[in-house]
DODRENTOR-656022 format. One record per residue (C-alpha): x, y, z; residue number from 1. Coordinates in steps of 0.5 Angstrom, whole numbers, plus 500, padded with zeros to 3 digits. Layout:
<nodes>
u, v, w, k
X, Y, Z, NUM
...
</nodes>
This chain:
<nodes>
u, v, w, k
221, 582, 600, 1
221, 589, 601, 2
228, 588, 604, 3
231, 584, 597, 4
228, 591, 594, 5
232, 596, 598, 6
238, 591, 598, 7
238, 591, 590, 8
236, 598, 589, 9
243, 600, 593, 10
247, 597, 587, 11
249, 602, 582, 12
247, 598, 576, 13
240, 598, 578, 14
239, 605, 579, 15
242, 607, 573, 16
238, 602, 569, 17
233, 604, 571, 18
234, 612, 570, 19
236, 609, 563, 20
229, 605, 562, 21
225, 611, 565, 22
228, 616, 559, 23
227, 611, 554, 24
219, 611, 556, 25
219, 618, 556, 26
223, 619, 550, 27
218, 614, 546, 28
212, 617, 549, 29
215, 626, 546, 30
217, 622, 540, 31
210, 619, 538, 32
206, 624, 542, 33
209, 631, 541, 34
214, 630, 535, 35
210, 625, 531, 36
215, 621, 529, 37
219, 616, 528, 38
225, 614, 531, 39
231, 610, 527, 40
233, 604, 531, 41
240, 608, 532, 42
237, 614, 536, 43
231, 610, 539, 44
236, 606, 543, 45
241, 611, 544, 46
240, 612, 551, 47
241, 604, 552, 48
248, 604, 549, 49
250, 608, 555, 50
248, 604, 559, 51
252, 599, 556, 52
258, 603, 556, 53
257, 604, 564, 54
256, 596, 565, 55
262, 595, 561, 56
266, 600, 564, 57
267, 597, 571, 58
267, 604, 575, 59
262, 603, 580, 60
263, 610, 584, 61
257, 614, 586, 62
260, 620, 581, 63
261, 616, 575, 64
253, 613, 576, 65
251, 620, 576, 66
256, 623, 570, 67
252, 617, 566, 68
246, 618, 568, 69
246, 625, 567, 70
250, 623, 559, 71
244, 619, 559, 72
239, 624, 560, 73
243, 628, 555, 74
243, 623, 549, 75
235, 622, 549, 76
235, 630, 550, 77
240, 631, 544, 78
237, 626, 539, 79
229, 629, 541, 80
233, 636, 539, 81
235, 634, 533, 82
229, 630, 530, 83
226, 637, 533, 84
228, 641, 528, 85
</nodes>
């Protein structure tokens, strides 16, 4: 099991996927208990539509995972900004 675990943490989908669930937790978690507000459907899933466009963009190399994750981290980072100020 450990082995099947290692194995599916080596495909890029997988870790990106998980950089953008850790985000989105976090995200609602700053947004609930420090902004106090709500998200609109759009920015509480703004992070997740990158995602998408990392699946659909079919690139697997290890510089576009992280040029996602970071855009990803970005996206939740600017939306928290905005609804911020």
């Amino acid at each position: 099991m450990l082995a099947t675990l290692r194995n599916s943490l080596q495909e890029p989908q997988v870790r990106v996927a998980l950089v953008t669930a850790v985000v989105l937790l976090v995200q609602a978690v700053l947004a609930k208990n420090v902004l106090d507000m709500e998200l609109d459907f759009f920015s509480q899933n703004a992070p997740l539509l990158v995602f998408i466009a990392f699946l659909l963009g079919g690139s697997r190399s290890r510089s576009t995972e992280v040029a996602f994750d970071v855009a990803i981290v970005a996206v939740s980072a600017a939306v928290l900004v905005l609804y911020s100020v």
